[in-house]
C-alpha positions as CSV (number, residue, x, y, z in Angstrom):
1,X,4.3,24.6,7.9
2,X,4.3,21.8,6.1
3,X,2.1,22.4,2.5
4,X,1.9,18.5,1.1
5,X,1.3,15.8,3.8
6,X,1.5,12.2,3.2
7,X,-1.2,10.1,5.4
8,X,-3.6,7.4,5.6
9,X,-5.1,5.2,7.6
10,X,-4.0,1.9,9.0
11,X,-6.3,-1.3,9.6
12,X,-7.6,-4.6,8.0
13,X,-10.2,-5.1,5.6
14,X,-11.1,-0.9,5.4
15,X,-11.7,-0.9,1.6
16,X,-14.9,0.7,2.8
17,X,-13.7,3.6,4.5
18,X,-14.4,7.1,4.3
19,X,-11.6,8.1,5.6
20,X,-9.8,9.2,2.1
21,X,-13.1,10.9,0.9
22,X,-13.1,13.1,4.5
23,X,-9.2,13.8,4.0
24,X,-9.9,14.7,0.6
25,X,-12.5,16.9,1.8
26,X,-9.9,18.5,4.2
27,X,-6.9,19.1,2.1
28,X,-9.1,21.4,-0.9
29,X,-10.8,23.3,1.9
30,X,-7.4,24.3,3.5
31,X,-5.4,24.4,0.1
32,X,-3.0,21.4,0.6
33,X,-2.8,20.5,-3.0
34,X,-0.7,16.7,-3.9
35,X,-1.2,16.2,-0.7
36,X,-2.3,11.9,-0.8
37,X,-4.6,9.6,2.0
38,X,-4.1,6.3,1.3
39,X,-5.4,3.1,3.0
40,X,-2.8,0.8,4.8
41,X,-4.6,-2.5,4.5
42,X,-2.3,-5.0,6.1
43,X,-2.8,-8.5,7.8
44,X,-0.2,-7.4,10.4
45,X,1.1,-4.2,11.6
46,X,4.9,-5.2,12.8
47,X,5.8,-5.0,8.7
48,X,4.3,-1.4,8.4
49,X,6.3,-0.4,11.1
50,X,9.4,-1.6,9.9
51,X,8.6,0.5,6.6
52,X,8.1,3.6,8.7
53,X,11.4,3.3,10.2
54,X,13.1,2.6,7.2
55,X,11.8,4.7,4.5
56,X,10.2,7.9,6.6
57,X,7.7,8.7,4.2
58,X,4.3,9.5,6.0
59,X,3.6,12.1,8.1
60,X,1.1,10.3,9.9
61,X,-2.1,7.9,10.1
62,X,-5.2,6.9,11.5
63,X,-5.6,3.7,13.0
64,X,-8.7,1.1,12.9
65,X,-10.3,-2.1,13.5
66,X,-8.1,-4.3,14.8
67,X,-5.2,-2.2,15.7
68,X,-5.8,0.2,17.7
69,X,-4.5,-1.3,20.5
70,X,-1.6,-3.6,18.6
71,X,-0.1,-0.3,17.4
72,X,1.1,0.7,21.0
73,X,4.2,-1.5,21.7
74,X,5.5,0.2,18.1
75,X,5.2,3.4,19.2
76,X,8.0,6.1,20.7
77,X,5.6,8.6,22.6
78,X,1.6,8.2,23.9
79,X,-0.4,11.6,24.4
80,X,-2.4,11.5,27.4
81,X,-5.2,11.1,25.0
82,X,-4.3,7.5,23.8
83,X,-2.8,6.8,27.6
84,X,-6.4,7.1,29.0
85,X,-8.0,5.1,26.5
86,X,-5.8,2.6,26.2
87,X,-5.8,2.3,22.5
88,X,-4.7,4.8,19.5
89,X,-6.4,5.5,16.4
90,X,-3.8,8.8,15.2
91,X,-0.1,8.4,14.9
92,X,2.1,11.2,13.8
93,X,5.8,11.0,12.4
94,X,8.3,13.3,13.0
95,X,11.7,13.4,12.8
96,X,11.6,9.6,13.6
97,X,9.7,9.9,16.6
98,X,5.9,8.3,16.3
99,X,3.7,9.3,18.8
100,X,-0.1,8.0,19.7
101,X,-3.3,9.9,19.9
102,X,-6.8,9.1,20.3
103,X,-9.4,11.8,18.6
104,X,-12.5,9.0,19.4
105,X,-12.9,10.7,22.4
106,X,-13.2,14.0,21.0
107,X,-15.0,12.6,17.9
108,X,-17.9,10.5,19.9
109,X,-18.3,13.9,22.4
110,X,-19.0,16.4,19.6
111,X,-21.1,13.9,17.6
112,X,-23.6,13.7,20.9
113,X,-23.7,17.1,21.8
114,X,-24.5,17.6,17.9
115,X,-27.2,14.9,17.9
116,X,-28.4,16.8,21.7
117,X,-28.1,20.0,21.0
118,X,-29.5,22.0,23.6
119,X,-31.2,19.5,25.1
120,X,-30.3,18.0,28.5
121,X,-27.6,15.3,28.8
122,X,-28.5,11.7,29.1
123,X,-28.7,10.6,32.7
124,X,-27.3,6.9,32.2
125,X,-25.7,4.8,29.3
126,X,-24.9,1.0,28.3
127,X,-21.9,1.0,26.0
128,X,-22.1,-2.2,23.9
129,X,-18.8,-4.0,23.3
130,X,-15.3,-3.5,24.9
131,X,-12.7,-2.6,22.3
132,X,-10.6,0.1,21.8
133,X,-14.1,2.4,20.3
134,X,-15.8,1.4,23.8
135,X,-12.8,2.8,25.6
136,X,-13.0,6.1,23.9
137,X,-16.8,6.0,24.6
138,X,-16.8,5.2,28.3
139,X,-13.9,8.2,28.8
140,X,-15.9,11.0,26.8
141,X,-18.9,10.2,29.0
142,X,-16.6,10.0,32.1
143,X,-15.8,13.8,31.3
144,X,-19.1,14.7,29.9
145,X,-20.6,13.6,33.7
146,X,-22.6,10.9,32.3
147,X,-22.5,7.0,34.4
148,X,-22.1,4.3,32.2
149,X,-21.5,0.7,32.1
150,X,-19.9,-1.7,29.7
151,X,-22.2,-4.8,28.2
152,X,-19.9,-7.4,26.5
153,X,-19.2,-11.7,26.3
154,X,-15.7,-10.6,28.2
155,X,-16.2,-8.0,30.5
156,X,-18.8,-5.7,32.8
157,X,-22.2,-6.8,32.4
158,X,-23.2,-9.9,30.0
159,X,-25.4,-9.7,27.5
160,X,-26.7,-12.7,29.4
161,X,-27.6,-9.9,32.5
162,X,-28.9,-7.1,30.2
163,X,-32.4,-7.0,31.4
164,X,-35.4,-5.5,29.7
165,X,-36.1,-4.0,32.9
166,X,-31.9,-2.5,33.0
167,X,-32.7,-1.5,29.2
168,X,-35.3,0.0,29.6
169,X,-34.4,3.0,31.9
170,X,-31.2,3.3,30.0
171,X,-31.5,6.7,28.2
172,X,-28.4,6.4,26.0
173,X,-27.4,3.3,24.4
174,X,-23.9,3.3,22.7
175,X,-22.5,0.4,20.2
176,X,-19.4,0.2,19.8
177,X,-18.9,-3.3,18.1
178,X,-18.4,-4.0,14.2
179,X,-21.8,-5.7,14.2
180,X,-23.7,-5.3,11.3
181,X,-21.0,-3.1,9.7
182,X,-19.4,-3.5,6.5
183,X,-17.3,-6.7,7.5
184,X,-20.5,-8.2,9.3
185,X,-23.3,-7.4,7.4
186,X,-26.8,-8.0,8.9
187,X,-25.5,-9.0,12.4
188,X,-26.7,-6.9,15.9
189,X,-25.8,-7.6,19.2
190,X,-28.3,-9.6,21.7
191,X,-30.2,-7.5,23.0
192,X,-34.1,-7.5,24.7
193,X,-35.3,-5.0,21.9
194,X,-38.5,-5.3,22.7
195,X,-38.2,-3.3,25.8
196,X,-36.6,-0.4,23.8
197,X,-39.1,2.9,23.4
198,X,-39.0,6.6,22.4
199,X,-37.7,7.9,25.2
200,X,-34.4,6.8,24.1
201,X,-31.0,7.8,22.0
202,X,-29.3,5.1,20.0
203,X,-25.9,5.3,18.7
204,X,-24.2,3.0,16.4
205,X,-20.2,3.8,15.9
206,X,-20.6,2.2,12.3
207,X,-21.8,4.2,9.3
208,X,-21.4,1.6,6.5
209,X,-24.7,0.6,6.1
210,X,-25.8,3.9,7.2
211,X,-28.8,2.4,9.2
212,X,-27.0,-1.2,10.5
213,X,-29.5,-3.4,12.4
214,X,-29.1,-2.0,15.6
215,X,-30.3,1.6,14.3
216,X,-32.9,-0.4,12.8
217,X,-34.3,-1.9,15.8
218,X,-34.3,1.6,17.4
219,X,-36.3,3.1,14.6
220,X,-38.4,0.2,14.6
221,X,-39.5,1.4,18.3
222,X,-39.5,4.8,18.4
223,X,-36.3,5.5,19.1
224,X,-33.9,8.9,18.4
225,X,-30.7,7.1,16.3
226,X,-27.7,8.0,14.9
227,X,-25.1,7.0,13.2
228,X,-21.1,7.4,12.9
229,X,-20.5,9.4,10.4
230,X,-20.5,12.5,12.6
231,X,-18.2,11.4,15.0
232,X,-15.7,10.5,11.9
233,X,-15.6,13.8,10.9
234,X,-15.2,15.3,14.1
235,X,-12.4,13.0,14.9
236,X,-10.8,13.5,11.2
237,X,-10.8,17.0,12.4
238,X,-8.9,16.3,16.0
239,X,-6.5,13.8,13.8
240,X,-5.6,16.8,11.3
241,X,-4.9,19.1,14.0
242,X,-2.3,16.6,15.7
243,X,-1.4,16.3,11.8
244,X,-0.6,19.2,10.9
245,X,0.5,20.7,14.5
C-alpha cells in the first residue's frame, strides 16, 4: 500500500470547501504523513485532464459543483456507482487508467439514517433541484425503499405545481441545489413555507452557512433540519476507500 497519496478535489469557485480540512483529518488518523489535498479550482475541466495524462501526479480527486457530470466523457472506466447516478464526484488514477465513482449515494444514506436513528423511515420525499447531488439523492432513497419525486424549473414537478397541500404531507424534504450556499448567499428555493410543520425532516446538501435559508425556514416552523456536513464526511470516507483500495 501506498503510504503518501496525492489528492484533491476538482470544481469551480470551492475556496470554501472542507474538503482539505476532512482529508486532513483522515490522513493523521490513519498515519499517511506528506500525504497533500489540494483544491483544483478551474474554469474548465478539459485542461486538468490534459495535465493528468501528461504528468501522472495524483492519485485521485473528488469532484463538485459544476462537474460532476462534465468529468464523464474524460474518463477511462465508470463503477456502477457513478453509472446509476449519472454523474461522478470521485476519480481514481492508476496506472493511467481514471475511473469514476459516486460516494453521494453512500454519503446522503448514512447521514439520514444518522439524523433517523432508530426511528422509522420517512414514508415520502420531494428532492429539490435536479443536478448531479439530486441524482445521488433520488438513488439512495430508491434503495433505502423510500418514493420520491423530483421538484425543479427543468424537470418532474415545478415549483409552479408544489402545492402547500403536496408539501404538506411530504415527510422528508431534500435540497439539493446551491441555494443559499457559499456561492449564493441568502437565496432559497420557492417554496409554500408556510405549509411546512413539525412533523417534518429537512435536509439541506450545503453546509456553508451551516443553517442556509432553507434550514432556516424549517426551524422557523417546527421542523427536524440538518445539514451537510454529515453526509461530507461519510462520503470522504467512501472516496478514501476507492482511494486508497
Amino acid at each position: 500500500m501506498k503510504r503518501v497519496y496525492h489528492l484533491g478535489l476538482l470544481g469551480r469557485d470551492i475556496g470554501y470547501s472542507r474538503s482539505p480540512e476532512l482529508f486532513a483529518e483522515i490522513f493523521q488518523r490513519e498515519g499517511f504523513d506528506g500525504s497533500t489535498y489540494r483544491l483544483i479550482d478551474r474554469p474548465e475541466v478539459g485542461p486538468f485532464f490534459t495535465e493528468i495524462r501528461r504528468t501522472a501526479q495524483w492519485d485521485g480527486f473528488n469532484v463538485t459543483t459544476p462537474y460532476k457530470t462534465a468529468v464523464i466523457p474524460y474518463l477511462d472506466r465508470l463503477d456502477p456507482s457513478a453509472s446509476a447516478v449519472g454523474a461522478v464526484n470521485c476519480v481514481t488514477c492508476r496506472e493511467g487508467i481514471l475511473t469514476g465513482y459516486n460516494t453521494d449515494v453512500e454519503g446522503f444514506a448514512v447521514s439520514l439514517r444518522e439524523e433517523i436513528g432508530e426511528g422509522t423511515l420517512p414514508g415520502c420525499a420531494l428532492i429539490l433541484g435536479s443536478g448531479g447531488a439530486s441524482r445521488a439523492v433520488r438513488v439512495a432513497l430508491e434503495q433505502l425503499g423510500i418514493p420520491s419525486e423530483t421538484v425543479s424549473r427543468s424537470r418532474g414537478l415545478t415549483y409552479e405545481e408544489l402545492t402547500p397541500e403536496r408539501l404538506a404531507h411530504t415527510t422528508l424534504i431534500v435540497h439539493a441545489t446551491p441555494l443559499g450556499s457559499a456561492k449564493y448567499p441568502g437565496a432559497k428555493p420557492p417554496l409554500p413555507y408556510d405549509a411546512l410543520h413539525p412533523g417534518q425532516l429537512l435536509i439541506d446538501l450545503t453546509y456553508e452557512p451551516e443553517v442556509p435559508p432553507f434550514l432556516a425556514e424549517g426551524l422557523a416552523h417546527g421542523c427536524r433540519t440538518s445539514n451537510g456536513l454529515t453526509m461530507l464526511r461519510a462520503q470522504a470516507e467512501a472516496a478514501w476507500h476507492h482511494f486508497k483500495s
